[in-house]
PyMOL Python script that loads the backbone (N, CA, C, O; Angstrom):
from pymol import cmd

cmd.read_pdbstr("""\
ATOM      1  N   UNK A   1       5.666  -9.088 -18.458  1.00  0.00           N
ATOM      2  CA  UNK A   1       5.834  -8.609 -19.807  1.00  0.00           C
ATOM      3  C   UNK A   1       5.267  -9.638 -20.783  1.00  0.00           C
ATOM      4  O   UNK A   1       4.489  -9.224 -21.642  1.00  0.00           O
ATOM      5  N   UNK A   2       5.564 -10.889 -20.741  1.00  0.00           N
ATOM      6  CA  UNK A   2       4.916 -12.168 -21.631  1.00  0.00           C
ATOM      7  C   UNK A   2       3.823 -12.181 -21.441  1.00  0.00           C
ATOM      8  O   UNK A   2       3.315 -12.638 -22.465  1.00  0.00           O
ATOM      9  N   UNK A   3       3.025 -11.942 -20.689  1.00  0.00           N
ATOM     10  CA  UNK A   3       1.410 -11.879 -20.573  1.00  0.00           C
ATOM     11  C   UNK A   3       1.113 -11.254 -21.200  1.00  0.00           C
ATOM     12  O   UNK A   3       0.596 -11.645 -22.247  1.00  0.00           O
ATOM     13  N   UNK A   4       1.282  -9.793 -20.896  1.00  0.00           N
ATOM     14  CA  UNK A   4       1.240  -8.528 -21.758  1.00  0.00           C
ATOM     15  C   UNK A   4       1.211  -8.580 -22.996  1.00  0.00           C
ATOM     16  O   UNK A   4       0.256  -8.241 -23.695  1.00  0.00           O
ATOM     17  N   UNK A   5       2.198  -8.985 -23.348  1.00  0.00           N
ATOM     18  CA  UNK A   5       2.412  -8.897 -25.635  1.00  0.00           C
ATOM     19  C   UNK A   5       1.926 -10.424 -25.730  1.00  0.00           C
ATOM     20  O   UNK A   5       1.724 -10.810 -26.882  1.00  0.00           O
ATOM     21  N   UNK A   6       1.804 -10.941 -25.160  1.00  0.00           N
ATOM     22  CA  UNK A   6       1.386 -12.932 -25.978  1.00  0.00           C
ATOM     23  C   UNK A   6       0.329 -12.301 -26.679  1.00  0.00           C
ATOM     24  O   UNK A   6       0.417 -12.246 -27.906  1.00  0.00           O
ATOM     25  N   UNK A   7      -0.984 -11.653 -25.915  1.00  0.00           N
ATOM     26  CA  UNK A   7      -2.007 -11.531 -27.256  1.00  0.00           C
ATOM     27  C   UNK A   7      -1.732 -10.773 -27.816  1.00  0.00           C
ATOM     28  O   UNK A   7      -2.604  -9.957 -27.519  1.00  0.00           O
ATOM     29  N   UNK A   8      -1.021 -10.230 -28.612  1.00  0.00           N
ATOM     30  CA  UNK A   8      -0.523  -9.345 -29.126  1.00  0.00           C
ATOM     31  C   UNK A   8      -0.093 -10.201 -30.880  1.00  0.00           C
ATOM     32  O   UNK A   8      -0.369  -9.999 -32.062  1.00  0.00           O
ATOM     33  N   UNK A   9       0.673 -11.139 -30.116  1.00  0.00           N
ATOM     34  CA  UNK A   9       1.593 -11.745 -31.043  1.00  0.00           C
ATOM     35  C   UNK A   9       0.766 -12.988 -31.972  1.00  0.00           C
ATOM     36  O   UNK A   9      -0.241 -13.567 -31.564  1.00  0.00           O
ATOM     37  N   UNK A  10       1.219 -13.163 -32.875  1.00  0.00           N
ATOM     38  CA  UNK A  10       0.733 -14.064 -33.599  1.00  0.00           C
ATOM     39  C   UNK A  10       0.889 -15.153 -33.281  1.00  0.00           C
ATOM     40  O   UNK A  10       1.859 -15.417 -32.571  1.00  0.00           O
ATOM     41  N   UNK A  11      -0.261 -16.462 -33.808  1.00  0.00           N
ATOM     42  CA  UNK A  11      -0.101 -18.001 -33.047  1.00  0.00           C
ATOM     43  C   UNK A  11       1.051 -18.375 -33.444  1.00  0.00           C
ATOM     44  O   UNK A  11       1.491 -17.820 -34.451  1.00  0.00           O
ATOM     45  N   UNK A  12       1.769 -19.291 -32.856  1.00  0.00           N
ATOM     46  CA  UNK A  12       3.114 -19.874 -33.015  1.00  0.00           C
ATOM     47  C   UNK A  12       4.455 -19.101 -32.560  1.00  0.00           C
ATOM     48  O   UNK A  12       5.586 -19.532 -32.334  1.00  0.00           O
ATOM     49  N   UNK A  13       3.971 -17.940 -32.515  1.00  0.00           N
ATOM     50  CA  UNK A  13       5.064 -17.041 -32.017  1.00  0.00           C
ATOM     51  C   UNK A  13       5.745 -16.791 -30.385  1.00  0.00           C
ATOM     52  O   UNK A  13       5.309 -15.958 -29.590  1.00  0.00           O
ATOM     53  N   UNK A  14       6.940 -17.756 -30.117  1.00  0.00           N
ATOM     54  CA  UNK A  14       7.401 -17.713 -28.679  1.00  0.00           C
ATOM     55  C   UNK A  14       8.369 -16.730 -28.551  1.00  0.00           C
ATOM     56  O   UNK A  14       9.348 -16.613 -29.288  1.00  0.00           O
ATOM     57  N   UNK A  15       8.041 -15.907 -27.452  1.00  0.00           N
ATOM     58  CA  UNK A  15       8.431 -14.877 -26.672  1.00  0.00           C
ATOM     59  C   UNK A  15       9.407 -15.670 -25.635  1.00  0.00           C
ATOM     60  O   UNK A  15       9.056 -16.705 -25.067  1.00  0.00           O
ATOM     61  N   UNK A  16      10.801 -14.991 -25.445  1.00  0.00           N
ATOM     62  CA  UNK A  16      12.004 -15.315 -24.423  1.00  0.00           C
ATOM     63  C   UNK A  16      12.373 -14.213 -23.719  1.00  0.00           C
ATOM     64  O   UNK A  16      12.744 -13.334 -24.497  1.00  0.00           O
ATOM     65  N   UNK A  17      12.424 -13.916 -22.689  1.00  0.00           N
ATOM     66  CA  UNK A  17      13.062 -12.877 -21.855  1.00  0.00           C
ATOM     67  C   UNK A  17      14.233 -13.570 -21.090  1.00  0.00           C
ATOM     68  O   UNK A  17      14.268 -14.594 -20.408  1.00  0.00           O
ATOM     69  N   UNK A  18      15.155 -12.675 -21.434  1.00  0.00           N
ATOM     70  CA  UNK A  18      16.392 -12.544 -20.246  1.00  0.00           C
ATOM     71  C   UNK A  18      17.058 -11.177 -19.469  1.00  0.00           C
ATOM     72  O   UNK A  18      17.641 -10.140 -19.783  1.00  0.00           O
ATOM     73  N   UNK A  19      16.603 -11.837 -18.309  1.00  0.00           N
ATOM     74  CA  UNK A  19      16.571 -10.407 -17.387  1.00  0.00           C
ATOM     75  C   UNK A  19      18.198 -10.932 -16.806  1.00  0.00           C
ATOM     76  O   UNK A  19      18.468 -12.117 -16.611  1.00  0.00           O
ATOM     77  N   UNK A  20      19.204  -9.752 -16.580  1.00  0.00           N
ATOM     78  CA  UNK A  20      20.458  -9.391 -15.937  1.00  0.00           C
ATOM     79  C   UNK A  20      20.317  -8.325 -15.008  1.00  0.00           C
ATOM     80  O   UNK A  20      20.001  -7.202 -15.402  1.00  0.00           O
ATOM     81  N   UNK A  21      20.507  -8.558 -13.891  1.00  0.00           N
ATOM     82  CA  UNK A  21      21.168  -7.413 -13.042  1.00  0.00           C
ATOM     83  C   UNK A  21      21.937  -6.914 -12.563  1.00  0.00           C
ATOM     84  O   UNK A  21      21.933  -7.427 -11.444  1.00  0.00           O
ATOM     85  N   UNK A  22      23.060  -5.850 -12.593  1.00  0.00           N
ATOM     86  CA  UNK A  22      23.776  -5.233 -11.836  1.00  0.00           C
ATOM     87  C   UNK A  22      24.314  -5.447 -10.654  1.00  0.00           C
ATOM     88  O   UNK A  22      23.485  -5.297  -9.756  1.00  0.00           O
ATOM     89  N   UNK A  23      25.239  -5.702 -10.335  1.00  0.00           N
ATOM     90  CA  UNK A  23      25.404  -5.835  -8.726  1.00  0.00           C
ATOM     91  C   UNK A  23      25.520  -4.539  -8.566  1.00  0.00           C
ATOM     92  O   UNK A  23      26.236  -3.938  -9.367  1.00  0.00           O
ATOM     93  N   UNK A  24      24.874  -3.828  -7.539  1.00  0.00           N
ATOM     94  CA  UNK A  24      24.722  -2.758  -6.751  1.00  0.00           C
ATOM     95  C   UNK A  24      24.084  -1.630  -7.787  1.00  0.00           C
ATOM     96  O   UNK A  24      24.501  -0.473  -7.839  1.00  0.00           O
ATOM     97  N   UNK A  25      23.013  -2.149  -8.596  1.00  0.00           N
ATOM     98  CA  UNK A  25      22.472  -0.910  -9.632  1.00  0.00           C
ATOM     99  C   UNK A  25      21.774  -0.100  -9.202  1.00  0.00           C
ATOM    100  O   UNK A  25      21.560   0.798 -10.017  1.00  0.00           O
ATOM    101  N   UNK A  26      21.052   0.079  -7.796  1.00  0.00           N
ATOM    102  CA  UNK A  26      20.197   0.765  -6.974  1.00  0.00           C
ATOM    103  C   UNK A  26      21.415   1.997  -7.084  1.00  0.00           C
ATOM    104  O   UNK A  26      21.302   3.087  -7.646  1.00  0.00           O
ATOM    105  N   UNK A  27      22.461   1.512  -6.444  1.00  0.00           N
ATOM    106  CA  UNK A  27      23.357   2.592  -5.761  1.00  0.00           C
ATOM    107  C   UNK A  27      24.157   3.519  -6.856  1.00  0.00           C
ATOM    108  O   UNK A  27      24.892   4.501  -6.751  1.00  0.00           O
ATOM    109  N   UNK A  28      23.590   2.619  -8.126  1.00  0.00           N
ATOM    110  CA  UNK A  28      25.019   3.531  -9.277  1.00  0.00           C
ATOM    111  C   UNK A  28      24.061   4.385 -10.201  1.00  0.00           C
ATOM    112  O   UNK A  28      23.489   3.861 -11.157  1.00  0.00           O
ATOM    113  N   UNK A  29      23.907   5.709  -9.881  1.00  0.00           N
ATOM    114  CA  UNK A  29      23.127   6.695 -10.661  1.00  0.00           C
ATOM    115  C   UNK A  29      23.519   6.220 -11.931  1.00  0.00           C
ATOM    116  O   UNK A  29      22.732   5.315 -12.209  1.00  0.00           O
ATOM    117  N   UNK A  30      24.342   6.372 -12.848  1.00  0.00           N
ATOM    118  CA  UNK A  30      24.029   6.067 -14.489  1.00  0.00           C
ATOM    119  C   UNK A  30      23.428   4.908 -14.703  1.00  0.00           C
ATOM    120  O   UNK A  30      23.138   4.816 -15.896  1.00  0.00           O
ATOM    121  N   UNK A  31      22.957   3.540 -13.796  1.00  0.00           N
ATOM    122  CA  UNK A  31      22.091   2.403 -14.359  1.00  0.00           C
ATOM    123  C   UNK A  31      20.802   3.283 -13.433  1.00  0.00           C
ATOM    124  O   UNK A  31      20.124   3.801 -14.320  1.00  0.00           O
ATOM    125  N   UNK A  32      20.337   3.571 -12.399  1.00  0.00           N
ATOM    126  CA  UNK A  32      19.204   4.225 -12.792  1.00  0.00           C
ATOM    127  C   UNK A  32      18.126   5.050 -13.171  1.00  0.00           C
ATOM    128  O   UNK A  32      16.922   4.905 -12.957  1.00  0.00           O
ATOM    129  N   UNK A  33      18.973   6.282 -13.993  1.00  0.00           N
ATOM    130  CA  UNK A  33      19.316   6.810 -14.654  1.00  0.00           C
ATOM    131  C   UNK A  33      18.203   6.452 -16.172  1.00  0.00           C
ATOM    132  O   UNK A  33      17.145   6.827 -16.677  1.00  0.00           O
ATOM    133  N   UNK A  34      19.584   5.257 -16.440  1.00  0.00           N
ATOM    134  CA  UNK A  34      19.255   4.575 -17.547  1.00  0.00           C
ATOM    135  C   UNK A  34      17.582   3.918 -17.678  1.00  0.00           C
ATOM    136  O   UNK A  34      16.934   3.813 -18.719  1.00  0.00           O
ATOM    137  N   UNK A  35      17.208   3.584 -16.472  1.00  0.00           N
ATOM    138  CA  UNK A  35      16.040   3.250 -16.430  1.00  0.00           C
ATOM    139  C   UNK A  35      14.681   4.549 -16.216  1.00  0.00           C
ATOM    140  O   UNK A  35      13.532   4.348 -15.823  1.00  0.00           O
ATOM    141  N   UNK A  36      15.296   5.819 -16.617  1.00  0.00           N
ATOM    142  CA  UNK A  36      14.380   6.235 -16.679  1.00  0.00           C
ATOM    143  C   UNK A  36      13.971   7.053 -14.977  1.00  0.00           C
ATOM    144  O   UNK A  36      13.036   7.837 -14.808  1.00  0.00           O
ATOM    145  N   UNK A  37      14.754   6.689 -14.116  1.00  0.00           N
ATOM    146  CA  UNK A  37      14.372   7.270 -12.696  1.00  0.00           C
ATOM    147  C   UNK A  37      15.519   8.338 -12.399  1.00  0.00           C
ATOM    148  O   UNK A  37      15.509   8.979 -11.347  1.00  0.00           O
TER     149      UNK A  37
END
""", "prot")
cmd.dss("prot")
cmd.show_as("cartoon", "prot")
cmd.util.cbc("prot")
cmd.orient("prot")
């Protein structure tokens, strides 16, 4: 995703991602779901 939008973004501008996962989100239809699958 940071590759993606860096040129995007203006100089000086730092991009942070924080990714969380689910324990067992494969198995629980409303998180993937939520993602769109």
């Amino acid at each position: 995703v940071r590759q993606a939008v860096k040129p995007q973004l203006p100089k000086g501008v730092r991009l942070e991602l924080t990714v969380v996962v689910d324990k067992n989100w494969q198995q629980r239809a409303d998180r993937v779901e939520r993602l769109g699958y």
